[in-house]
Structure formats: structure tokens, C-alpha cells
C-alpha positions as CSV (number, residue, x, y, z in Angstrom):
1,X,66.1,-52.7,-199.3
2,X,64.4,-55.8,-197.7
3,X,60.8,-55.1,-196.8
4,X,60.0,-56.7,-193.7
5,X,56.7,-58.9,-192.9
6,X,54.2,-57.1,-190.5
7,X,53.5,-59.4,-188.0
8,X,50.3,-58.8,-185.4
9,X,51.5,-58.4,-181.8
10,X,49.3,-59.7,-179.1
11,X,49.6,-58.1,-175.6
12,X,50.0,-60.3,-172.6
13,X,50.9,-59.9,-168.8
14,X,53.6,-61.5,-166.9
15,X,55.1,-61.5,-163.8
16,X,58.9,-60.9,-163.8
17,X,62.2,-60.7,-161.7
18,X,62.8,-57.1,-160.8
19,X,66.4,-57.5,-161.2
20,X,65.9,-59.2,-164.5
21,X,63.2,-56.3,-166.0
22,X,66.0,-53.7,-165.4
23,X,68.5,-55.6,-167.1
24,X,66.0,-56.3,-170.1
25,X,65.5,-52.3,-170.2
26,X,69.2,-51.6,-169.7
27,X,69.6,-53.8,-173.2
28,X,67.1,-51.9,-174.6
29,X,68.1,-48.4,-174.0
30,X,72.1,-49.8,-174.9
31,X,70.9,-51.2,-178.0
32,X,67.9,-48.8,-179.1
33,X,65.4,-51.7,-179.8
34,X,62.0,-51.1,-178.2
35,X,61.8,-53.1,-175.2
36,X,59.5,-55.9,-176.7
37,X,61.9,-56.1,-179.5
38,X,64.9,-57.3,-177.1
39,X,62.1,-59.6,-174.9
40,X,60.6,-61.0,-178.5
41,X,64.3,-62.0,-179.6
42,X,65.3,-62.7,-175.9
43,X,62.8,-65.6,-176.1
44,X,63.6,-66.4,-179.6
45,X,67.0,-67.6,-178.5
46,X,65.7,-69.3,-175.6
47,X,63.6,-71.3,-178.0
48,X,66.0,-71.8,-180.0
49,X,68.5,-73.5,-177.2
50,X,65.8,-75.5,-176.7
51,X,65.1,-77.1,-179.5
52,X,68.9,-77.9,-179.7
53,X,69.1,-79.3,-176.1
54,X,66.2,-81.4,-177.0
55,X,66.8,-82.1,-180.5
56,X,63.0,-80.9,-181.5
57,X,61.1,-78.6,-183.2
58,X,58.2,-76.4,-181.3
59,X,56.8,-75.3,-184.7
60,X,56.5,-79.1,-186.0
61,X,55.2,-80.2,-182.2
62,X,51.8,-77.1,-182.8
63,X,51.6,-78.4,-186.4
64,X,50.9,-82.0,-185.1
65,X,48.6,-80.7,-182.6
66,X,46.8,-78.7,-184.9
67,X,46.5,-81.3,-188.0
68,X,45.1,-83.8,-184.9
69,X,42.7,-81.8,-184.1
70,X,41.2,-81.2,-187.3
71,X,41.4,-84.6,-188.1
72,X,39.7,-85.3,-185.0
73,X,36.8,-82.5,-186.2
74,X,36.4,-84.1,-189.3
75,X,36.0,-87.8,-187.6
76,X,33.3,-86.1,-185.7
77,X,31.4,-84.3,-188.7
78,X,30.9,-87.6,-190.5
């Protein structure tokens, strides 16, 4: 049996299509995932698409970001 990776959640607050919540739930309850479960993998796929539409990577875009910035830090240190 595979263990799986605990992963922290962080809480945050959106504002959402009636219509769409209730069909969000509806997957829920059909599927017996917890409802963040079906919204986390709901926007995983939506990533997803988009990095194929737009032939990129997200994960490579913050990695650039974040080695900028430290390189930027230490430029400033010296």
C-alpha cells in the first residue's frame, strides 16, 4: 500500500457562482471526496489545460521568480 505525502492545507476565501458551488458539492457527495478534494483536483486540471494551451510550466515560472529574487538578495547583501 502506497503511503501518501501529507501536504499542509492553507484556508482561503473566495467568492463563487451559486450555480457552480452546488454542482461542485453535487460532485462531491456523487463521488465521496470531501469537497476540497474535488475543488483541489478541479483546479489541478485547470492548471493543467493551461500549461498545454500555453505550452508552459507554472512550477518552472515560481521557480524563476524565486531563484531571482534570491539572487537579487544576495546582490544586495554584498
Amino acid at each position: 500500500m502506497e503511503k501518501e505525502q501529507k501536504v499542509d492545507l492553507q484556508r482561503f476565501t473566495t467568492l463563487i457562482n451559486p450555480q457552480l458551488l452546488s454542482n461542485i458539492k453535487l460532485v462531491s457527495y456523487f463521488t465521496n471526496n470531501k469537497l476540497y478534494e474535488v475543488i483541489n483536483d478541479s483546479l489541478k486540471l485547470y492548471i493543467e489545460d493551461f500549461e498545454i494551451k500555453y505550452n508552459t510550466n507554472i512550477d518552472t515560472i515560481i521557480n524563476l521568480q524565486n531563484n531571482f529574487s534570491k539572487e537579487i538578495e544576495k546582490e544586495n547583501t554584498k
